[in-house]
C-alpha angles and dihedrals in degrees: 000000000000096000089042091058096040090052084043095050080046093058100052095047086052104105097230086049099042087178125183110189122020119197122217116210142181092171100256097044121054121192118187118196141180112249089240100033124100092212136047117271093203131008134190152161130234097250092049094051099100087049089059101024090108080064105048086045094054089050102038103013117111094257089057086044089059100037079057091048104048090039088050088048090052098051089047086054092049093046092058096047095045083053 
């Protein structure tokens, strides 16, 4: 799997991407990073997916997207004020 996280981690630095988490899969293993982290933030298999999906949700899911994005929209306002 080191060449399919490296190729991962490649992929959401890349600008159109813009990525901020990659997952790392085999099927049955799932790893979640954070595009700038080393580690996994968050790892789990396949059989244990119902028991963590809250979690996955909370990071991935569309109510997260949009937290990140107005967030992300706020702190390029302040920047241009602040230049």
């Amino acid at each position: 799997m080191p060449d399919d996280m490296e190729q991962a981690h490649t992929y959401a630095h890349h600008p159109a991407a813009a990525g901020v988490f990659y997952l790392v899969t085999n099927g049955g293993l799932f790893r979640l990073y954070d595009r700038d982290a080393s580690k996994p933030i968050l790892e789990w298999t396949l059989g244990e997916i119902e028991a963590i999906w809250s979690t996955i949700e909370s990071l991935l899911g569309p109510d997260s997207i949009r937290r990140r994005a107005q967030l992300y929209r706020h702190l390029r306002a302040v920047s241009t004020i602040l230049i």
